[in-house]
C-alpha positions as CSV (number, residue, x, y, z in Angstrom):
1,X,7.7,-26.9,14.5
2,X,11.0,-27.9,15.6
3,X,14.3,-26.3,13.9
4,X,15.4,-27.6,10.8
5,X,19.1,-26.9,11.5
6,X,21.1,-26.2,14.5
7,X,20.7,-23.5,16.3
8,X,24.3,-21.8,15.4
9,X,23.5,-22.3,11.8
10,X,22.3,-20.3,9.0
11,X,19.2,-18.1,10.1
12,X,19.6,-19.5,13.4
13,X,18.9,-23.0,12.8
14,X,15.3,-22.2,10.9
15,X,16.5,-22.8,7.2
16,X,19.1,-21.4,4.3
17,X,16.8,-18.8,2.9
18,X,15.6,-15.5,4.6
19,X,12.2,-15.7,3.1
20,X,11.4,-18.8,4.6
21,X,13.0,-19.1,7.9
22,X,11.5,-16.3,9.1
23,X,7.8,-18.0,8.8
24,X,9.1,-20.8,10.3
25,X,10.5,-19.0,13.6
26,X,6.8,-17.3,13.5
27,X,4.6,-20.5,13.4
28,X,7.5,-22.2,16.2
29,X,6.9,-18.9,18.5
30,X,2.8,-19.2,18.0
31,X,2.7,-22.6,18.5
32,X,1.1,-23.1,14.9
33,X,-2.1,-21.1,16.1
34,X,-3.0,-17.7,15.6
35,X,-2.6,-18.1,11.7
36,X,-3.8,-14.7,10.8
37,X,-0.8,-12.8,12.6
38,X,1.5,-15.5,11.5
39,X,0.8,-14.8,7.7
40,X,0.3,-10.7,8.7
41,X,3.9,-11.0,10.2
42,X,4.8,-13.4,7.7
43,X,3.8,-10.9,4.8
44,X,5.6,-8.0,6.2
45,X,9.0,-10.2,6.6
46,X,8.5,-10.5,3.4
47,X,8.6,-7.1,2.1
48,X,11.9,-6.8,4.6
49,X,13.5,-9.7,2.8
50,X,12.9,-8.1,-0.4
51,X,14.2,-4.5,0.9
52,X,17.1,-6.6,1.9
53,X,17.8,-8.3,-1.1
54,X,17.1,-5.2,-3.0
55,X,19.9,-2.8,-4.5
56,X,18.9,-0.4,-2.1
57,X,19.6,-3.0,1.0
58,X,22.5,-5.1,2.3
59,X,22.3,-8.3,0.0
60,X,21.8,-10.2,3.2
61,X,20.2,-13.8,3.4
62,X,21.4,-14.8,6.8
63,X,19.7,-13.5,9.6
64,X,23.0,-13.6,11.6
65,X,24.5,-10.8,9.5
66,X,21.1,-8.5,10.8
67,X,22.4,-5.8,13.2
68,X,20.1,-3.0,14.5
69,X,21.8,-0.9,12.1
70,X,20.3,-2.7,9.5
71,X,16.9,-2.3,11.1
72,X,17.6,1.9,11.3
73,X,18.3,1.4,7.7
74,X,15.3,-0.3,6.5
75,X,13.5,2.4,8.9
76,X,14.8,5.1,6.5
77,X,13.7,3.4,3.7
78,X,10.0,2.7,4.8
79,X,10.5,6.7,5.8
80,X,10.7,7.5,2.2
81,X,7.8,5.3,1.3
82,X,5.7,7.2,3.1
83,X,7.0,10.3,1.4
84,X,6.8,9.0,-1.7
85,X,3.2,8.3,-1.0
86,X,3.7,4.7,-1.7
87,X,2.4,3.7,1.9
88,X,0.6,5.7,4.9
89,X,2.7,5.5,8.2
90,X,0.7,2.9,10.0
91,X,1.8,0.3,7.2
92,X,5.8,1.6,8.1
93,X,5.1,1.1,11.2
94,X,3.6,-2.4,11.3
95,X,6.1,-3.4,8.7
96,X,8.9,-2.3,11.8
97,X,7.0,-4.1,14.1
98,X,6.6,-7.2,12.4
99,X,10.4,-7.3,11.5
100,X,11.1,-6.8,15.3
101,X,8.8,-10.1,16.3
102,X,10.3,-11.9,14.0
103,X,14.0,-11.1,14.8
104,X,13.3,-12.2,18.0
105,X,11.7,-15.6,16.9
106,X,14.5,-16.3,14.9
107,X,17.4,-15.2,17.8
108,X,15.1,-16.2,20.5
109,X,16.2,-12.8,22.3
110,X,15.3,-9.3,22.1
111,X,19.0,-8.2,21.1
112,X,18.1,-7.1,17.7
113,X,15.5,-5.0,17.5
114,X,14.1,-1.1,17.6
115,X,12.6,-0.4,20.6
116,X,9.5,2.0,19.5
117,X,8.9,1.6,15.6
118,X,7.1,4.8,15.3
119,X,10.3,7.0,17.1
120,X,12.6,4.9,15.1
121,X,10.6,6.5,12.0
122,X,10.0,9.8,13.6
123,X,6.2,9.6,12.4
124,X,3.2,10.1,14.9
125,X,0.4,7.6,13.0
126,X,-3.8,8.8,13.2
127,X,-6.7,6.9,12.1
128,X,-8.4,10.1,11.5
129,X,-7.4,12.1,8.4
130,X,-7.1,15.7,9.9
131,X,-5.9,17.7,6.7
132,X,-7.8,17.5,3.9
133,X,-6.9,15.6,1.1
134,X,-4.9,17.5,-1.6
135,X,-6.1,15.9,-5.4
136,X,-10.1,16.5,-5.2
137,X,-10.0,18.8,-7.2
138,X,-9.8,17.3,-10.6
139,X,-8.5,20.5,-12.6
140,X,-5.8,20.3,-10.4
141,X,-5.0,16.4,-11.2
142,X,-5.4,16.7,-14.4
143,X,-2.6,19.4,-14.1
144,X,0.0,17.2,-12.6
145,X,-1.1,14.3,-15.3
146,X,-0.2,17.4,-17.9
147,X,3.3,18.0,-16.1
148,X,4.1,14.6,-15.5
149,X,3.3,13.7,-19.1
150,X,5.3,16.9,-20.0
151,X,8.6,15.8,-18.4
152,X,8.2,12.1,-20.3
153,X,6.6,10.3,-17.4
154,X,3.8,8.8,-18.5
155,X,3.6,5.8,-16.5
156,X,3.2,7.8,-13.6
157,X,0.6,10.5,-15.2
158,X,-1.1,6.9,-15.4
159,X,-1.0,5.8,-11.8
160,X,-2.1,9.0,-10.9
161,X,-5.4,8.9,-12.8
162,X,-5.6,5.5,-11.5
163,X,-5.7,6.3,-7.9
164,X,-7.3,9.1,-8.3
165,X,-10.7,7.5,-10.5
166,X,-10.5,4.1,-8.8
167,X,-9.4,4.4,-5.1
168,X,-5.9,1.9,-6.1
169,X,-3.1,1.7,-3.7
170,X,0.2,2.6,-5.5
171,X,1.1,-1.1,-5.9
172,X,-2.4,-2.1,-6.8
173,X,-2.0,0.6,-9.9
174,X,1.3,-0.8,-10.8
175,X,0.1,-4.3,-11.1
176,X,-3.5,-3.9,-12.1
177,X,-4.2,-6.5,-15.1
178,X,-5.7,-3.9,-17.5
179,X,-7.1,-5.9,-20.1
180,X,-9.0,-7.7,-17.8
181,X,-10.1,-4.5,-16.2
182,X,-11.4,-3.1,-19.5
183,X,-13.0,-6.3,-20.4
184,X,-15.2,-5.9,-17.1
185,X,-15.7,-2.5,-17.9
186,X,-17.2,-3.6,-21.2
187,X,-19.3,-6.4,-20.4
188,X,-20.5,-5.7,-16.2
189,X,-20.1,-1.7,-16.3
190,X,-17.6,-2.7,-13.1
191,X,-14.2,-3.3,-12.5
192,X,-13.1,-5.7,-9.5
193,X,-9.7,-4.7,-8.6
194,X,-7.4,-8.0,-7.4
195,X,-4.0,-7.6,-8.2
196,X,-1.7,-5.9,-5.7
197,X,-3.9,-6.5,-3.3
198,X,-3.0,-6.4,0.8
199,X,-3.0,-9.2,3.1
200,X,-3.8,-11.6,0.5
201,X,-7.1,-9.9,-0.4
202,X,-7.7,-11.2,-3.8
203,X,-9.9,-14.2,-5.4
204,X,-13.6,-15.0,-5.2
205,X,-13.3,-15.1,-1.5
206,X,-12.4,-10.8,-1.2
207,X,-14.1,-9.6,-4.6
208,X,-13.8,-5.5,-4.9
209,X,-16.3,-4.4,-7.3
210,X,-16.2,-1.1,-8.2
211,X,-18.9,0.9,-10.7
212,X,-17.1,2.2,-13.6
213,X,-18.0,6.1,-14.6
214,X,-16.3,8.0,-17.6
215,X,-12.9,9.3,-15.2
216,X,-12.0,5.4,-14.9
217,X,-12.6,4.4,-18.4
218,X,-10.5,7.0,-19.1
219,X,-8.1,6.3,-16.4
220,X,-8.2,2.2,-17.8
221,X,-7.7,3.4,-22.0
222,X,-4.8,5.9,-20.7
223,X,-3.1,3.4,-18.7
224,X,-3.4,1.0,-21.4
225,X,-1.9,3.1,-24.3
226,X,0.9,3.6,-21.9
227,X,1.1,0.2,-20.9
228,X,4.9,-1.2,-22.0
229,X,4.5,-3.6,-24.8
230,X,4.2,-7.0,-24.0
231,X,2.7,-6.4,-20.9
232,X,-0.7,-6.9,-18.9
233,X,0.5,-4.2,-16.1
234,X,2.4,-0.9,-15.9
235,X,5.4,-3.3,-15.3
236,X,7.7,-3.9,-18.4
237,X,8.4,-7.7,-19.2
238,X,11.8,-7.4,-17.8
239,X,11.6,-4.5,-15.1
240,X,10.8,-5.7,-11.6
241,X,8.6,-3.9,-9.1
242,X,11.2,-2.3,-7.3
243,X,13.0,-1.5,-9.9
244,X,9.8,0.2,-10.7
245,X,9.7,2.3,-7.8
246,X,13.4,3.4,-8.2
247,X,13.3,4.6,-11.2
248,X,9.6,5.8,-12.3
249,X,7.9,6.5,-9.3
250,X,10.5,7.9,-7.1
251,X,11.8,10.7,-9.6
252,X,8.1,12.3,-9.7
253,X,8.2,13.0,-6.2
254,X,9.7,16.5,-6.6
255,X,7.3,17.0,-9.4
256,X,4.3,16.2,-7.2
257,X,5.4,18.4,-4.1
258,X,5.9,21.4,-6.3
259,X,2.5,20.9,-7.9
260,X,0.5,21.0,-3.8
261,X,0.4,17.3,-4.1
262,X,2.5,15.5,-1.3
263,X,2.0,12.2,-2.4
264,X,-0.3,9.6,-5.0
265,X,-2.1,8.5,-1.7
266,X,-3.7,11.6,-1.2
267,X,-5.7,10.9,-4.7
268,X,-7.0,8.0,-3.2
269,X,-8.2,9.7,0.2
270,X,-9.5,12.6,-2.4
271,X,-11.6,9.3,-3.8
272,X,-13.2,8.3,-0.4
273,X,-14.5,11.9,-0.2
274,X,-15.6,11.6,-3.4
275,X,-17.4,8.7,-2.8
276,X,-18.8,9.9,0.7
277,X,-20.5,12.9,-1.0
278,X,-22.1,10.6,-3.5
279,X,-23.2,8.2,-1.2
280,X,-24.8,10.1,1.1
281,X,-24.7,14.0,-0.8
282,X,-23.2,15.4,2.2
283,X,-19.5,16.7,2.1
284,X,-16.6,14.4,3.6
285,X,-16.4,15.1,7.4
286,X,-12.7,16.4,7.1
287,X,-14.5,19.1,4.1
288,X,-17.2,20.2,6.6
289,X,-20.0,18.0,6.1
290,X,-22.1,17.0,9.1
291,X,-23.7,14.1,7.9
292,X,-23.3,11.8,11.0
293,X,-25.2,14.1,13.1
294,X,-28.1,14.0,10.3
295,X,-28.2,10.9,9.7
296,X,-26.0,8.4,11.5
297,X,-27.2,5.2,9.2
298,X,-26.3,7.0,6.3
299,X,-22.5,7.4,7.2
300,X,-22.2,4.7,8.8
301,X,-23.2,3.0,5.2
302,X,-21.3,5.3,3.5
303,X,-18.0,4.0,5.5
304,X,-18.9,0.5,5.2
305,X,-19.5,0.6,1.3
306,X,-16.0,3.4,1.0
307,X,-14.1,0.4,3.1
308,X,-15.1,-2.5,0.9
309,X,-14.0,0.0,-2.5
310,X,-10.7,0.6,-0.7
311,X,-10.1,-3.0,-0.2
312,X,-10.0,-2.9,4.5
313,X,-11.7,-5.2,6.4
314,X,-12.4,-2.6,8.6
315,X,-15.2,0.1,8.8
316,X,-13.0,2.2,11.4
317,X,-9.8,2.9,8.6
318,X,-12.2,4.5,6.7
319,X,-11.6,8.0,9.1
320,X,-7.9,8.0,7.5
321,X,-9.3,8.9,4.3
322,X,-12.7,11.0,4.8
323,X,-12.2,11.8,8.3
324,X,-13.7,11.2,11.8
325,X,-17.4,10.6,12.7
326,X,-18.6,14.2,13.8
């Protein structure tokens, strides 16, 4: 795909906004194959562009005005997602990754760019959860829903029994349509969660049913009740997502930490090992339970059935959550 500009121009010759010359320099580098790491890239650009646009970034919409300094910068802000719980480290640093291909698509050198994403973030990543998960106890959520509701943070408390009854990423809880989510609860006895979704992962072609039990109707009527009016989500008519973030998410932090929970992700691992135990009514490897040695089907079901709940195409992610096969 040949530039639409010259090459000295605005984002390098690729086009006048940052959101969509950066595709463009992707699907020109790939020679318009390898679509599924052109739209992965593409989709973490995106989340740079809106990090950039963002109060919290430089206003920039020309590529030319990216330095490496900027990169640093978004580094420390993808740092604090991950202790905010928002995302895991892997996600921060394919996110840093992605930025840096694209940079170099759209400069056509390697000027401007981090050279080791996960040094630049100063986080080692593992696909195998070694600590276990803080939140499976649900006395102990329940007492951070208490607190959070205490200190007038309701939305929150709500995202929190979200993740924790249903498996949802942070976003995923955010965003989830909740009447349609009770309506499936009333009529199927399921939910299928959609909106938020990673990668595109949404639709009749990447349905997510998951069996509804009395913790996520409660979880669903809770979130509702809270629910701003006028709204579908967690999201008020007027408050974007970020916004979101900034301001309701991000204050609880402090909250969480001092209640032995260091972030709303771990209710979601604390779900997979939830779910592991029913499945196969041994304990989550990273609790002690031996089931792979037992019964190696069993687990390996188990991981397959936890993977499609949390929304990954892949069986192996599933050992960030439960643990490793031993």
């Amino acid at each position: 795909m040949a530039l639409v500009g010259r090459r000295d121009g605005r984002n390098f010759g690729w086009g006048r906004q940052l959101s969509y010359a950066g595709p463009q320099a992707l699907r020109d580098m790939f020679g318009g194959g390898h679509y599924g790491t052109v739209k992965a890239h593409s989709d973490r650009w995106q989340a740079f562009v809106r990090w950039c646009r963002s109060e919290d970034g430089p206003g920039f919409n020309d590529a030319r005005k990216i330095d490496r300094q900027t990169l640093l910068d978004y580094a420390g802000h993808l740092r604090l997602q991950v202790d905010q719980g928002a995302i895991c480290i892997a996600t921060a640093q394919n996110r840093l990754s992605s930025v840096n291909r694209t940079m170099a698509a759209l400069r056509g050198d390697q000027y401007v760019t981090v050279p080791s994403p996960s040094k630049t973030l100063g986080m080692q990543r593992t696909s195998v959860h070694r600590s276990v998960p803080q939140g499976q106890d649900r006395e102990h959520v329940k007492q951070i829903v208490d607190v959070l509701c205490d200190h007038q943070m309701p939305r929150t408390a709500a995202i929190a029994q979200l993740a924790r009854a249903t498996g949802m990423r942070l976003r995923e809880a955010i965003l989830a349509d909740l009447p349609r989510l009770k309506r499936e609860a009333e009529q199927y006895g399921k939910i299928n969660i959609q909106d938020g979704t990673k990668g595109g992962r949404s639709g009749a072609s990447a349905p997510r049913w998951i069996w509804v039990d009395d913790h996520i109707r409660e979880a669903l009527r809770y979130a509702e009740q809270v629910s701003p009016d006028g709204s579908r989500n967690l999201l008020a008519p007027n408050e974007s997502y970020l916004d979101f973030q900034r301001i309701i998410v991000r204050p609880a932090r402090h909250l969480l930490h001092q209640h032995n929970l260091k972030g709303l992700h771990e209710l979601r691992a604390a779900y997979a090992c939830e779910r592991y135990e029913q499945i196969t009514h041994h304990p989550a490897p990273i609790n002690g339970g031996g089931c792979r040695r037992l019964n190696p089907r069993l687990d390996r079901e188990a991981r397959l059935q936890i993977s499609y709940e949390l929304g990954h195409a892949r069986i192996d992610v599933v050992s960030a959550y439960i643990g490793g096969r031993v």
